[in-house]
Steps between C-alpha positions, in 0.01 A plus 500: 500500500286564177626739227303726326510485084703834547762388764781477246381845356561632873821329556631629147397831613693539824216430714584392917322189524332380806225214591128673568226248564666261356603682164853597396373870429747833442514741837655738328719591174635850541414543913204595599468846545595582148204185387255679696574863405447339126182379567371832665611771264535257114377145485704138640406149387437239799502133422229380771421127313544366784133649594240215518190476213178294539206499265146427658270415200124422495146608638572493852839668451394817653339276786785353608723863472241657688542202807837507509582930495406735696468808219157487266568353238190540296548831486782388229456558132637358175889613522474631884742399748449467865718545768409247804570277795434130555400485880537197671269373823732590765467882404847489334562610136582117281668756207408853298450481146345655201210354314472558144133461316573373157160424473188447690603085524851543502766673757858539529621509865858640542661333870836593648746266406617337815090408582426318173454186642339641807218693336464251231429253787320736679267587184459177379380393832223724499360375118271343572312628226682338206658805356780410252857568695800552293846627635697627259768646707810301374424560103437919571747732481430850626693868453393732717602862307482804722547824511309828357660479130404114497165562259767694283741282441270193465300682264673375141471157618083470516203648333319531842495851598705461827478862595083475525480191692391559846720362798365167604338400182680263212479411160611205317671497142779535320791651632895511326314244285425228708134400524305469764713723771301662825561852534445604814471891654642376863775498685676478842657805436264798523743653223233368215554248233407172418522113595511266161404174493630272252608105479883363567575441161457892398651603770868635374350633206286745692787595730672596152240664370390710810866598586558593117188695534608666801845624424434829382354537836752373727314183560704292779452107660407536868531273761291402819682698712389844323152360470494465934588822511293651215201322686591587858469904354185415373398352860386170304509157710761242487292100540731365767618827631204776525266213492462120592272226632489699825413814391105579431434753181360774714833504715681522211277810378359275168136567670442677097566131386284312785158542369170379742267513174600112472562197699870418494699240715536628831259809423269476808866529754585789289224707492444456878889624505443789300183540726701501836791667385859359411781479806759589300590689139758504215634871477755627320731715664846696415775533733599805697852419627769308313448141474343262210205262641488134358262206520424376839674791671287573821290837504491698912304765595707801716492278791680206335184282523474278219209579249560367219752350184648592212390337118670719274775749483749655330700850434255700202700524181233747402460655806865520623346378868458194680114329466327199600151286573459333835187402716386695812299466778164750373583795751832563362317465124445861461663732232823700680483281776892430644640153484815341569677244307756298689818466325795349623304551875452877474211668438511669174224797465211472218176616443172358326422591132235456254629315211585524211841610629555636139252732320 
């Protein structure tokens, strides 16, 4: 089990600590209702360093990003971030990620952390170009702070003008006084805020300094839990739940990240899929009788004829209902279309929805 540099910081702090991809990370510090209902209305601090970096550095940088991920990446500019997929040849998704344009020869690719090794493997494999790899995953620390008064509470701690930057863009500079800090405008939230990069050894001090910062505005620590729940609202894909080695981008609706202006691995299979049509669809959907749907739970149609599975699902601290994500077959795809979710062998009553769930 690897720590983070602010494990001790969570454990001082009351936090219920449990293994996630092979991190000793906080679930939760006050329960998560009250986490997420902090993060919606005032602003929470996540500690996600457990996230995986890589730098890509040199002329055929972009070459090798535009191989290996299915969004365009040259359509990325100087302190533009990307949000993309790494398909893999089988029509499967290898990981999603962001991709961060520092400049035009050097890139910052942000991994989930329990596919660092995977995708590093899986990237490396496909440089064949001699681009410069660096992973810098285990010397990063990364706070993800959320919420809408996160630009206000950060705001005494950096001369950037948080409140102008534009979501999905970042800046680098100082921030509580330590050099050199990415400031990013994203989030797995859709609450707004900002993901800071900085290394290990600054760490605590920015954890200080943001929730000193922050305490004229209720600023709270948030755990994982919250954040599942925060992004299930938002309709947002889980790697390993929503999305996996067997699920193509277009049945996962990420078609606005699959891009045919490019060849990418496994681009030729997908466009004829896209061409033909998919067999089956991620939709969210919110229940209509009592019952909570979890991961791997079976989806029926009226009938009982099994159409389908469960990824996600939880009861809506937002929405005071019970949501989820799960793949159907296409027919049963459609918006207000009645499923069933088999729980504890009876069919429990829902119906399809467009997400977001929250708006």
């Amino acid at each position: 089990m690897k720590n983070t540099a602010l494990t001790d910081k969570h454990i001082s702090l009351g936090a219920k600590m449990v293994p996630f991809a092979g991190y000793n990370m906080p679930v939760q510090y006050a329960g998560i209702n009250a986490e997420h209902e902090t993060v919606r209305k005032g602003v929470g601090v996540f500690d996600v360093s457990h996230m995986g970096e890589f730098i890509l550095k040199g002329e055929k940088a972009i070459d090798l990003i535009q191989r290996v991920t299915s969004n365009d990446a040259s359509k990325l500019y100087d302190g533009k971030v990307q949000y993309s997929c790494l398909p893999n040849e089988d029509g499967g998704i290898v990981d999603d990620l962001l991709v961060y344009r520092i400049d035009d020869k050097t890139y910052m690719l942000v991994v989930n952390a329990s596919n660092i090794e995977k995708d590093w493997n899986w990237i490396s494999k496909h440089n064949t170009m001699g681009v410069d790899m660096k992973d810098i995953s285990d010397r990063t620390s990364l706070l993800a702070v959320q919420g809408p008064k996160a630009a206000e509470a950060l705001q005494s701690l950096t001369d950037t003008d948080l409140g102008s930057m534009e979501y999905y863009t970042f800046k680098k500079g100082k921030f509580a006084g330590i050099d050199n800090v990415v400031i990013s405008a994203t989030g797995y939230t859709g609450a707004g805020g900002f993901e800071l990069y900085v290394d290990n050894e600054h760490a605590e001090k920015l954890w200080n300094a943001v929730f000193a910062a922050g305490e004229a505005f209720g600023i709270k620590p948030i755990g994982l839990g919250a954040r599942d729940t925060l992004r299930l609202e938002m309709g947002f894909c889980l790697y390993g739940n929503d999305i996996d080695d067997n699920t193509s981008p277009l049945e996962a609706g990420l078609g606005w990240v699959t891009k045919f202006s490019k060849d990418f691995v496994n681009s030729t299979n997908l466009q004829q899929q896209k061409t033909e049509g998919v067999k089956q669809k991620l939709v969210g959907f919110e229940m209509i009788d009592r019952g909570i749907p979890r991961h791997d739970y079976v989806i029926v149609d009226a009938d009982g004829n099994n159409i389908g599975r469960v990824t996600s699902g939880t009861q809506s601290p937002s929405l005071q209902k019970a949501i989820g994500m799960g793949y159907v077959k296409n027919e049963f795809a459609k918006e207000d279309t009645e499923i069933y979710i088999l729980i504890r062998d009876n069919k429990i009553k829902a119906k399809v929805v467009k997400p977001p769930f929250y708006k």
